[in-house]
N, C-alpha and C positions, 0 to 999 in steps of 0.2 A: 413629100410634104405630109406634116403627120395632121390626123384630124381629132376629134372627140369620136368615140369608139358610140354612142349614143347618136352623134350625127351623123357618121357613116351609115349605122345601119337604116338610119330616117333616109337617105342619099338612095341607098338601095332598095328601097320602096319595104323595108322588114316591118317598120311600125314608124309610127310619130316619135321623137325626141321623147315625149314623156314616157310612153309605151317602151320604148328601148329602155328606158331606166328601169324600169320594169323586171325588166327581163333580164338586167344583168343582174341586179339585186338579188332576184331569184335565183342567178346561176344558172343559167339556161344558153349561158353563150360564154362560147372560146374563141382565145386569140392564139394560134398554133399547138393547138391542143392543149391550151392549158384554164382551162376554167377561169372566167373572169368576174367580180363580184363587187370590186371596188369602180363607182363612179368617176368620170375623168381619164378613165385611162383612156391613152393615145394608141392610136395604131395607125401603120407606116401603108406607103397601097401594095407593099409585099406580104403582109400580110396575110394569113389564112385566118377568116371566122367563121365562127358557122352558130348555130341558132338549134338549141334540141340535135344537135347533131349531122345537123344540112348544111352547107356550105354557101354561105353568100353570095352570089353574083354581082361582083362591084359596078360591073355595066350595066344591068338593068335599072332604068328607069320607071320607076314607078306605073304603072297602069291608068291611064287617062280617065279622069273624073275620080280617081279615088286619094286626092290627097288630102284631104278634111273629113275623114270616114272615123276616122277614130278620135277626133276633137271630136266631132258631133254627138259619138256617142258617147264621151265624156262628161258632156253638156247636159246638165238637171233639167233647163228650159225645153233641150230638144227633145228627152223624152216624157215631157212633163205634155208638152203638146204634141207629140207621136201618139201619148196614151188617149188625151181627148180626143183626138181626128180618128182614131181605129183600137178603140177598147179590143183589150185583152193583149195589145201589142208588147205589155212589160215580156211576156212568157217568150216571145219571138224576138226581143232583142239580148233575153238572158240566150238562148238559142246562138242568135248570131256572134256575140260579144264571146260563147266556148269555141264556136269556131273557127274565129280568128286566133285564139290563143294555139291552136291545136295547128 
């Protein structure tokens, strides 16, 4: 069964749907070694993606408590009142926000 190449990688805990877009856009992910860059594309569960050049794990399940990790900090309100509650926090989620990309 084929899925959206966007929603696989949200499946396998790589990012959120919109984050995935992201990244394919970018070029940052292949589908049997072959660079993928257009939105929509499908992929079958045979086959191989990989992300920067790591290879997906179609069976893992995302890591408990982190599935709103990156809507949130998508979310202006969230760090609009992150910044209130603990001034100087923008510097620490530009921080966090490279390291998930990386």
């Amino acid at each position: 069964m084929s899925e959206r190449l966007q929603k696989f990688l949200a499946r396998a805990g790589v990012a959120s749907r919109r984050h995935a877009e992201g990244l394919i856009t970018a070029g940052r992910v292949s589908v049997n070694n072959q660079r993928v860059t257009e939105l929509g594309t499908k992929v079958e569960p045979t086959d191989l993606v990989t992300v920067d050049g790591t290879l997906v794990d179609k069976e893992a399940p995302p890591p408990p408590g982190t599935e709103n990790i990156v809507e949130e900090l998508a979310d202006p309100t969230f760090e609009q009142g992150l910044e209130a509650a603990a001034p100087g926090a923008d510097e620490a989620m530009e921080a966090l926000e490279q390291a998930m990309e990386e």
